[in-house]
N, C-alpha and C positions, 0 to 999 in steps of 0.2 A: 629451546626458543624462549626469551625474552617475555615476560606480560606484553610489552611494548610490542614487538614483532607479533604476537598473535592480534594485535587489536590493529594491527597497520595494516591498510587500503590499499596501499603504494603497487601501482604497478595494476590493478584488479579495473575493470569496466562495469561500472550499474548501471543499468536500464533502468528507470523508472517513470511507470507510465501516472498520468495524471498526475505531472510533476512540476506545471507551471505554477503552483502555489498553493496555501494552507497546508496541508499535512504534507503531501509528496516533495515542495519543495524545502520545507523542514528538514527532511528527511533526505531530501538529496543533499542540501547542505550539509548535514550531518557526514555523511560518507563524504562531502569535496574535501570535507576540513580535516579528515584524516586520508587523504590522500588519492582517494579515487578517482576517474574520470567519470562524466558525465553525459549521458543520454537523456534528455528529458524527450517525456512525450506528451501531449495533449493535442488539444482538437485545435486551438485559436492562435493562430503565431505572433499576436500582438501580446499574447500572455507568455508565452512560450519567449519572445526577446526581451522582453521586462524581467522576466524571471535568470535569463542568460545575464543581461545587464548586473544585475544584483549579485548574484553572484561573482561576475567579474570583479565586484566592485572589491568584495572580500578575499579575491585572489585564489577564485576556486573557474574552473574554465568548465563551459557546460557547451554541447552542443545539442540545438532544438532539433526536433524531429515532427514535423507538423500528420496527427493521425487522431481520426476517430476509429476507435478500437473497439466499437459497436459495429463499424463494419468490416466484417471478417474479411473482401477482398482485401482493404486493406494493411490487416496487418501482416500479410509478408513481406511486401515489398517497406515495412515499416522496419522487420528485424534485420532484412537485407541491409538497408541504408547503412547502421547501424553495424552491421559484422561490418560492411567493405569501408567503414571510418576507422574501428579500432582492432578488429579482426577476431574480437572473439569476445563473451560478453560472460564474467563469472558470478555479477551481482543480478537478481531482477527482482523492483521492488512492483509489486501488483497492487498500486491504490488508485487508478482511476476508478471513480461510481459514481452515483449519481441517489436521490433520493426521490420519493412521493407522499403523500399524506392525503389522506381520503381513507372513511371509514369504509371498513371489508367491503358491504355489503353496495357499495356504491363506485367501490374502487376501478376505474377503468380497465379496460380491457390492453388496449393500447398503451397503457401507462405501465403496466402490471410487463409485458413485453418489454420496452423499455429498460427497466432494472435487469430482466432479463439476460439481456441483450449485452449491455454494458457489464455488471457486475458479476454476470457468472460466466458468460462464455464468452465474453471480450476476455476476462484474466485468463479460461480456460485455452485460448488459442494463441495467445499470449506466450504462455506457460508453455504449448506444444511449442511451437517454434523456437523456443529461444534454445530450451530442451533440446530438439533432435539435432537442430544445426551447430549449437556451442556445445553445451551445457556435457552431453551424451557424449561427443565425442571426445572433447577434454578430459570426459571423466572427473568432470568439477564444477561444482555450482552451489549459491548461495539463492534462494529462491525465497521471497518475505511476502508475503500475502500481509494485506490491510484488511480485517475484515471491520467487527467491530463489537462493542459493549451490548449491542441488539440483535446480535449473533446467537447470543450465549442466553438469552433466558426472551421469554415473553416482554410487556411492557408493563407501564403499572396499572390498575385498571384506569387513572384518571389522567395516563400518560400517551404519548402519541398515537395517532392509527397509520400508523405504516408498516401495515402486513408486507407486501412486497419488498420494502425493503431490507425488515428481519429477516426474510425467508431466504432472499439473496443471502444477506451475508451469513444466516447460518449455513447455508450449502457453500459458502466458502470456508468456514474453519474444519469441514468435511473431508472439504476439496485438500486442503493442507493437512488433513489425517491420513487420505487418502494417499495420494501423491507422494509424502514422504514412505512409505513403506513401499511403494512399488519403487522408488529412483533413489532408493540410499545403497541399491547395489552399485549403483553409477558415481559413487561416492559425493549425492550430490544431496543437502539437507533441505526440506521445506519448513518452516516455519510461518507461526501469523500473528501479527498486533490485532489487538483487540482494545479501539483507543474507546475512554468516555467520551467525556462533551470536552468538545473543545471550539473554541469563538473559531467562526470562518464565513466565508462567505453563504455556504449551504445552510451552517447552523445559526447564523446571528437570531434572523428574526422569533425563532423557536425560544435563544435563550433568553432574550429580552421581557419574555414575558412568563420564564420556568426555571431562571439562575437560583433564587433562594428556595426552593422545594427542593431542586436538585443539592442545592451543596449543605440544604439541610439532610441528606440523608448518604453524602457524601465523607468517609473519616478525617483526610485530610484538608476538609473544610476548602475548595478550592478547585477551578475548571481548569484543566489543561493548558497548556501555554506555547507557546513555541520554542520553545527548549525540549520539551517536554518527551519523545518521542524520539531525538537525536540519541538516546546512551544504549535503549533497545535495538534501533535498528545498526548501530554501528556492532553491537553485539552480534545479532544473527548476521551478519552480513562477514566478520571476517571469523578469519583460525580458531577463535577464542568459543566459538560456537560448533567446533567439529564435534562434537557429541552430544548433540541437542538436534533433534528433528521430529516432527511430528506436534510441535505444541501449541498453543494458544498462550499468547502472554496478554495480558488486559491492563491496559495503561489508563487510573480510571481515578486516580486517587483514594481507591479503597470501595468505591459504589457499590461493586460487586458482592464483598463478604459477605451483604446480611440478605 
């Protein structure tokens, strides 16, 4: 096989939840442009056709799948949709989340549920589904968890208070240590991004006023972009990644090392 044919889409279904824009639609971008079909999902179908629209525009065809995937009745009838459009689904990228910020000891209770809710067992049930009904029986799957750079270590002390949302997303890079070692007999890999900061709608007003702290202790001098997260996820997602399962990759411009 070809570099070229291990890296090609052609032919393969991704799911990708929280896909109407910033990282998920980068990223589903990423896999149209090498061939893939498209599943988005999110909660708001005003975002969800803007982001189909755009797409179309670059001649990548997406269809919306309108779903809050915090609530667990609906994500079957969400992967349902989904099998009976393409018939069988071998990509799923897991980035819907959501964040909080409130110091520990103040931190809601209701809010704390919340990330809960969405970030660990919306991807967990997510992840069952698409598993038992595609993934399991084909005997094939590319499975991409989005966790994050706040996954992987504490904060700084002078840096955000969002316990709840560390704590999600380290029980997600978990989740994806987990997970691959149970369902790599199913010859199916899990993998996780683990993005830094990057501008979006969730992170603007944070970096507004913490870009130069942050890209002072950043190597490649520089926040994430929309490019950014396309060459990883087209990676874990096709051939070229059949012997890679179980990891955390951190797309951070170097934050991490020190």
């Amino acid at each position: 096989m070809s570099i070229k044919e291990l890296f090609d889409l052609s032919g393969k279904v991704a799911l990708v939840t929280g896909g109407s824009r910033g990282l998920g639609l980068q990223i589903a971008e990423g896999l149209g442009e090498m061939g893939a079909s498209l599943a988005l999902v999110a909660r708001k179908a005003d975002e969800l056709d803007a982001a189909r629209d755009a797409l179309r525009r670059k001649g990548i065809e997406a269809r919306p799948i309108v779903c809050d995937i915090a609530r667990p009745e609906a994500v079957g009838p969400m992967v349902d949709a989904a099998l009976a459009r393409y018939g069988a689904i071998q990509i799923l990228v897991n980035n819907a989340g959501t964040t909080w910020g409130s110091p520990a000891e103040d931190h809601p209770l209701d809010a704390w549920q919340k990330l809960v809710d969405l970030n660990l067992t919306g991807t967990f049930l997510v992840t069952q589904a698409v598993g038992k009904r595609s993934m399991i029986p084909n005997r094939y799957g590319k499975v991409i968890t989005v966790a994050s750079v706040a996954g992987l270590s504490g904060n700084p002390v002078t840096g955000m208070k969002t316990l709840a949302y560390n704590t999600t997303k380290g029980g997600l890079v978990n989740f994806t240590r987990a997970l691959a070692a149970e369902w790599g007999s199913y010859g199916i890999t899990v993998n996780g991004i683990a993005p830094g900061f990057f501008p979006s709608k969730m992170t603007n007003a944070f970096l507004e006023k913490t870009a130069p702290a942050l890209l002072s202790r950043t190597p490649l001098g520089r926040l994430g972009d929309d490019q950014d997260l396309k060459g990883i996820a087209i990676l874990l997602a096709s051939d070229a990644s059949r012997h890679i399962t179980g990891q955390i990759v951190a797309v951070d411009g170097g934050m991490t090392v020190a």
